[in-house]
C-alpha positions in Angstrom: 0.0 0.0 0.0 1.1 3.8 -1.0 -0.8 5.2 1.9 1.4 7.1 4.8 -0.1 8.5 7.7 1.4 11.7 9.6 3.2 11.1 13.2 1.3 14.0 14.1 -2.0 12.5 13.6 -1.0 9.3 14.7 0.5 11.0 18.2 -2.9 12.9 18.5 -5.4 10.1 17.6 -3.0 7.7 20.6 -3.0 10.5 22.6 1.0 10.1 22.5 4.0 12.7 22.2 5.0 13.2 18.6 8.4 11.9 19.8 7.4 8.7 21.1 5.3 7.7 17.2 8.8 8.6 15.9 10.8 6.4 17.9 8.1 3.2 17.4 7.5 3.8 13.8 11.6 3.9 13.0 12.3 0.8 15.5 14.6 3.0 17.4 15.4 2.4 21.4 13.5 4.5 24.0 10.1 3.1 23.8 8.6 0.1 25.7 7.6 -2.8 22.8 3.4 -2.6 24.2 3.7 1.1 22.8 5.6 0.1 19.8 3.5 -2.7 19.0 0.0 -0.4 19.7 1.4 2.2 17.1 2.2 0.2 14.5 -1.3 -1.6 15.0 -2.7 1.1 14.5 -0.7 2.5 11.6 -1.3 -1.2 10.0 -5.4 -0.3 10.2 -5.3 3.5 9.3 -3.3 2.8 6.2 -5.7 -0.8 5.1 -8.7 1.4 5.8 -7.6 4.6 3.4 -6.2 2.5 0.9 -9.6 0.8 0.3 -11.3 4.3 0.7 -8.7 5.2 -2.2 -9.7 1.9 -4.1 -13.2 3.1 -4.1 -12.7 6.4 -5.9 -11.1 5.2 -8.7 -12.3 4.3 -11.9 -11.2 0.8 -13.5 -13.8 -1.0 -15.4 -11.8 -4.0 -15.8 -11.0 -4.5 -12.1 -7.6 -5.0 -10.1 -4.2 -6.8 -10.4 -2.9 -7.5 -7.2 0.8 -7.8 -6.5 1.2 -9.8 -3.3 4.3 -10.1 -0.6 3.4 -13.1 1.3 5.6 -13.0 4.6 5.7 -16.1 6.6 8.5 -16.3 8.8 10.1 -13.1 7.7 13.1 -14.4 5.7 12.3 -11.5 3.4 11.7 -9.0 5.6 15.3 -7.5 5.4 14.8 -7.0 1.9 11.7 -5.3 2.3 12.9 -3.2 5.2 15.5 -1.6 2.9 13.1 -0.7 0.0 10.8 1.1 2.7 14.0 3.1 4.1 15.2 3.7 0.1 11.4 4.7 -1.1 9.4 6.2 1.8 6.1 6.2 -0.3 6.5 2.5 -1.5 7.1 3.4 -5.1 10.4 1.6 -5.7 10.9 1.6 -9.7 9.9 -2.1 -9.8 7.1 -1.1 -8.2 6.2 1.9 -10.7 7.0 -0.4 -14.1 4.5 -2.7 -12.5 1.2 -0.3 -12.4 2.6 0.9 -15.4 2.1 -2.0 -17.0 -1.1 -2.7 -14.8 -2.2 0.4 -15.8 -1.5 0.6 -19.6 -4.1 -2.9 -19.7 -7.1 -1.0 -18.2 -6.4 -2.7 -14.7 -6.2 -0.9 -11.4 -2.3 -1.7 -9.6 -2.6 -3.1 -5.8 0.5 -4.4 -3.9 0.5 -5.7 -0.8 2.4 -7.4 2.1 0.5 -10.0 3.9 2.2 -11.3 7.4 0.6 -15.0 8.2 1.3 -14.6 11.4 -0.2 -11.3 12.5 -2.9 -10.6 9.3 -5.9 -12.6 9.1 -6.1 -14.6 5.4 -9.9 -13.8 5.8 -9.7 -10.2 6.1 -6.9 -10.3 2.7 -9.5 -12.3 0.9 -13.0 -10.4 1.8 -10.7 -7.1 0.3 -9.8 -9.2 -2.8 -13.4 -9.6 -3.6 -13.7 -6.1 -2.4 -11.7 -4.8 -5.4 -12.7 -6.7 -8.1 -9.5 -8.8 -7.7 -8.9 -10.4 -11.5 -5.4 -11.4 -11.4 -2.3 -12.1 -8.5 1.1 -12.7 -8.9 2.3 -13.8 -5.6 6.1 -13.1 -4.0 5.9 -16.7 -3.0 8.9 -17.4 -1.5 8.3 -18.2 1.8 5.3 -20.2 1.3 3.6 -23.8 1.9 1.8 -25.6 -0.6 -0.9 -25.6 1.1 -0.8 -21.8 1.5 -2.1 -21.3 -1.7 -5.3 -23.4 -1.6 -7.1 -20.6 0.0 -6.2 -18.1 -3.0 -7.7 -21.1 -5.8 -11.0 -20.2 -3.6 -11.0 -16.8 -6.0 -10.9 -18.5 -8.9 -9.0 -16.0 -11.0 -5.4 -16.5 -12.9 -2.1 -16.5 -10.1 1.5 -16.6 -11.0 3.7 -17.1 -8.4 7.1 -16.0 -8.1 10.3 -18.0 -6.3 8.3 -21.3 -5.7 6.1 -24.2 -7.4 2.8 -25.2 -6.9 1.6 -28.6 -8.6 -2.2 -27.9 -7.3 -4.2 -25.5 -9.7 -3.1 -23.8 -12.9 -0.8 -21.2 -11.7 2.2 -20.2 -13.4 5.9 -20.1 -12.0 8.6 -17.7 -12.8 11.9 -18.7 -10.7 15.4 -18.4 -10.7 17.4 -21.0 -11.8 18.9 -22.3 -7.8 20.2 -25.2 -9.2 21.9 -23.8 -12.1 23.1 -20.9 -9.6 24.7 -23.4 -7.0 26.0 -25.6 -9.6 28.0 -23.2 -10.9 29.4 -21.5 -7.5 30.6 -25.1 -6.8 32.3 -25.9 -10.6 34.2 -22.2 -10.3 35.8 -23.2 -6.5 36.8 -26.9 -7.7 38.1 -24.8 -11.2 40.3 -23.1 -8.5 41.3 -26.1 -6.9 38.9 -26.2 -3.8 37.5 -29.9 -2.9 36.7 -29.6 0.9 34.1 -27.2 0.7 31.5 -26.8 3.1 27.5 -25.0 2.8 26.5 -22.3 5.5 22.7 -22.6 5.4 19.8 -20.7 7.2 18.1 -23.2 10.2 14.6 -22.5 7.9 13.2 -24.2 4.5 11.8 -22.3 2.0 11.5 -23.4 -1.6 14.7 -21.8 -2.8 17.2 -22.7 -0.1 16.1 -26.5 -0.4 16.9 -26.4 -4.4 20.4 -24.5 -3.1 20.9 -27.6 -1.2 19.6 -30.2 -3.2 21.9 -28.9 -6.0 24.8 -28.5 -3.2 24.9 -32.0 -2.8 24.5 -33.3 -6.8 27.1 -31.1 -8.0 30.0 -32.2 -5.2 28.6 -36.1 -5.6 29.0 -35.3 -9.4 32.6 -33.8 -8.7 33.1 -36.7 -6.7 34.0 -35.3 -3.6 32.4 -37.4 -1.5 29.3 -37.2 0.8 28.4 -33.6 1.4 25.7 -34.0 4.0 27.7 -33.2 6.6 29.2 -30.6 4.8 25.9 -28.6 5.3 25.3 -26.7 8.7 22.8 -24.7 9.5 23.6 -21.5 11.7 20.5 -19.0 12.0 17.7 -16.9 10.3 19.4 -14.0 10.6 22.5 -12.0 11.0 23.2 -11.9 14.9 22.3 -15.9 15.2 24.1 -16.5 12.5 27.1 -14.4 13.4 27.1 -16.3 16.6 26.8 -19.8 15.5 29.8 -19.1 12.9 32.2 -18.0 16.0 31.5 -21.8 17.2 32.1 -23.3 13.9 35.4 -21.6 13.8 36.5 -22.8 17.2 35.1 -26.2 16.7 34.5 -27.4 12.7 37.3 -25.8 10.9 39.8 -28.0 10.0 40.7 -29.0 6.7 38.0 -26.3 5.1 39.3 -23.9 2.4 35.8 -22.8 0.7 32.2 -22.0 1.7 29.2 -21.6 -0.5 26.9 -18.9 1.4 23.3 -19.6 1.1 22.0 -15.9 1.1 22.4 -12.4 2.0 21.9 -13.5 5.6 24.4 -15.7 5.9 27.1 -14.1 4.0 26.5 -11.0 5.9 26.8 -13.0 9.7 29.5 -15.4 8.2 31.7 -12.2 7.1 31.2 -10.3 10.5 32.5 -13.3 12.5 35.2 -14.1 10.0 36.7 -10.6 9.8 36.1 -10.4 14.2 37.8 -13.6 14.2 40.9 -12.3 11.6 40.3 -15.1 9.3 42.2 -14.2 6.0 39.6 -14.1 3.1 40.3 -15.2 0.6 43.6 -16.5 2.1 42.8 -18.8 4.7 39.2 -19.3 3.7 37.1 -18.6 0.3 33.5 -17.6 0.1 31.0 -17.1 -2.5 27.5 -16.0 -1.8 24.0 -16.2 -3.4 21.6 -13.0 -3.7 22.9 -9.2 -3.9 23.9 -7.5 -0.4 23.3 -4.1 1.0 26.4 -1.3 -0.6 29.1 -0.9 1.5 28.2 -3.8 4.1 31.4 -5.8 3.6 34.1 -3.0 4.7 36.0 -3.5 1.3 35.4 -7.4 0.9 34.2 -7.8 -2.6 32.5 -10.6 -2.0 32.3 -13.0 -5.6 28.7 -13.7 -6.0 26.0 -16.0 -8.1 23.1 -13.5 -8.6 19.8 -13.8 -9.9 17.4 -11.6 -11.8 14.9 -9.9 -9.9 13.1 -6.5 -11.2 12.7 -8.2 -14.9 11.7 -11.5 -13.7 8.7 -10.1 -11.7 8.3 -7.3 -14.3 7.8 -10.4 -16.8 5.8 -12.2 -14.3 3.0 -9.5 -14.3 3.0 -8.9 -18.0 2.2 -13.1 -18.2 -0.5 -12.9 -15.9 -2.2 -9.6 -17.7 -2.1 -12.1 -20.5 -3.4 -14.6 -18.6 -6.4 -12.7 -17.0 -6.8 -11.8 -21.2 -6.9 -14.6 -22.6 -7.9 -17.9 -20.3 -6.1 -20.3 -23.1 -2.4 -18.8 -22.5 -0.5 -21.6 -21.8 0.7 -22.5 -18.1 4.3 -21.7 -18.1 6.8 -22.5 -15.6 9.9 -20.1 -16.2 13.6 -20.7 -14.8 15.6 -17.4 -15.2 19.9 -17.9 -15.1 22.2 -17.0 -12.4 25.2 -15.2 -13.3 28.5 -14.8 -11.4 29.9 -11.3 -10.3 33.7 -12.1 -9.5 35.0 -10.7 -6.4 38.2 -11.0 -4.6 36.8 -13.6 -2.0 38.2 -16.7 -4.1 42.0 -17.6 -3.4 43.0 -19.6 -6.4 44.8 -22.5 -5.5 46.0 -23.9 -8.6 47.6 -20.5 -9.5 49.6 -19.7 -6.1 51.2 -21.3 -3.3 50.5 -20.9 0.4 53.6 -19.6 1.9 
């Protein structure tokens, strides 16, 4: 939603100093987490209930395409979190091509971030009807299969984006984790790694279990032996991660030279207890990550990285399901979009040089 209410209202209508709706509305220290959590309750209302007065007023005679962040255990939240501090209103340029697009086809643009765990589904799908709801495309990384069953209930054309659902005819447009792990793996045995280990999240979602899955096919298919122990899971986010790294390093070390980073998350904790620790990268240890990473997090460390599409892919995505919401015969399409691989200096090649 592009709706923003003022602190100054919000203060007034809580009866709360201006100060105070500052402090819980930027996550900031100084206010007690029942306060916090009553703002933003209330910020979460004010904004659903002016965004469907909004809805109301405007004119689309061929209804609404909804664009839909479904958060269930927040492994996506960082990402979002950053947007919001980069774009105040909302309107990232993803976000703007999209109701461009949207809006070009006679529809009316909607995006939204549903939280499982503090939304009610109910509520999400009384407003889908509510707005004429034709078409979703779904940010589905995070969820179930059985998540989606309540959506089919709408009966109109979804395309879901980061995951695969076998039940109903709803599109997929991915990237290609397999493809993307593969060849992480092939460039650190090209440099003459073979004990390399994977630093995974403690969570499952659809695109760290293909990571994995394709983890352990390419190193069986490199035949260096079995890498299921050569997966360990350390945290779903920085800090836990951060911390379950300084106990690898005093406990799991030996004999490692590489590790594949499952995401931003990772890479970021790994790094911080790494450098803390004065581990030599890519000297005594190489890394490669998976997904982008906020500018000028890695104090200098160019981290080498296997990156995947994102602004085109759901671009495309939305496009499709226009078509789709068109034209009921377009074809169910399931599309895997290539990783590519952004060299760093995080790789020490070991066929080249010599450890002194």
């Amino acid at each position: 939603m592009f709706v923003r209410i003022k602190a100054k209202e919000i203060a007034q209508n809580l009866g709360l100093s201006q100060a105070t709706v500052s402090l819980a509305l930027n996550d900031r220290p100084g206010v007690n987490e029942k306060t916090k959590k009553r703002v933003l309750e209330y910020v979460e209302q004010q904004e659903r209930e002016l965004w469907l007065e909004q809805m109301h007023k405007r004119e689309s005679p061929n209804g609404t395409v909804l664009v839909l962040n479904y958060v269930k255990n927040g492994v996506i939240m960082g990402q979002i979190e950053q947007y919001r501090k980069q774009f105040p209103d909302g309107r990232t340029p993803l976000m703007q091509k999209m109701a461009e697009t949207v809006g070009e086809s006679g529809y009316r643009f909607q995006y939204r971030i549903f939280h499982e765990q503090t939304q009610k589904l109910e509520t999400l799908l009384g407003e889908c009807r509510q707005l004429d709801v034709r078409g979703i495309y779904i940010m589905a990384a995070e969820m179930c299969p059985g998540d989606m069953y309540p959506f089919l209930q709408l009966k109109v054309p979804i395309v879901a984006g980061d995951n695969l659902f076998e039940e109903g005819d709803i599109d997929s447009y991915l990237i290609d984790n397999k493809e993307g792990i593969s060849r992480g793996v092939r460039y650190l045995v090209d440099k003459g790694h073979s004990h390399i280990v994977y630093l995974a999240e403690n969570i499952s979602i659809f695109n760290f279990e293909e990571r994995r899955e394709a983890f352990l096919s390419e190193m069986a298919k490199r035949e260096l032996g079995d890498a299921s122990n050569r997966i360990w899971y350390l945290g779903s986010n920085v800090e836990e991660v951060y911390t379950a790294m300084l106990s690898c390093l005093d406990k799991r070390m030996k004999g490692t030279t590489a590790f594949v980073l499952e995401s931003s998350v990772v890479s970021l904790g790994v790094c911080k207890a790494l450098m803390e620790r004065q581990v030599r990268i890519p000297r005594d240890i190489s890394l490669i990550g998976f997904d982008t990473l906020p500018m000028h997090s890695l104090l200098g460390l160019e981290l080498t990285l296997i990156k995947g599409t994102h602004t085109k892919r759901h671009l495309a995505a939305v496009k499709h399901l226009v078509r789709r919401m068109e034209n009921e015969n377009e074809e169910i399409m399931k599309v895997y979009y290539r990783t590519r691989m952004i060299e760093g200096n995080s790789v020490f090649d070991k066929k080249k040089y010599i450890y002194q």
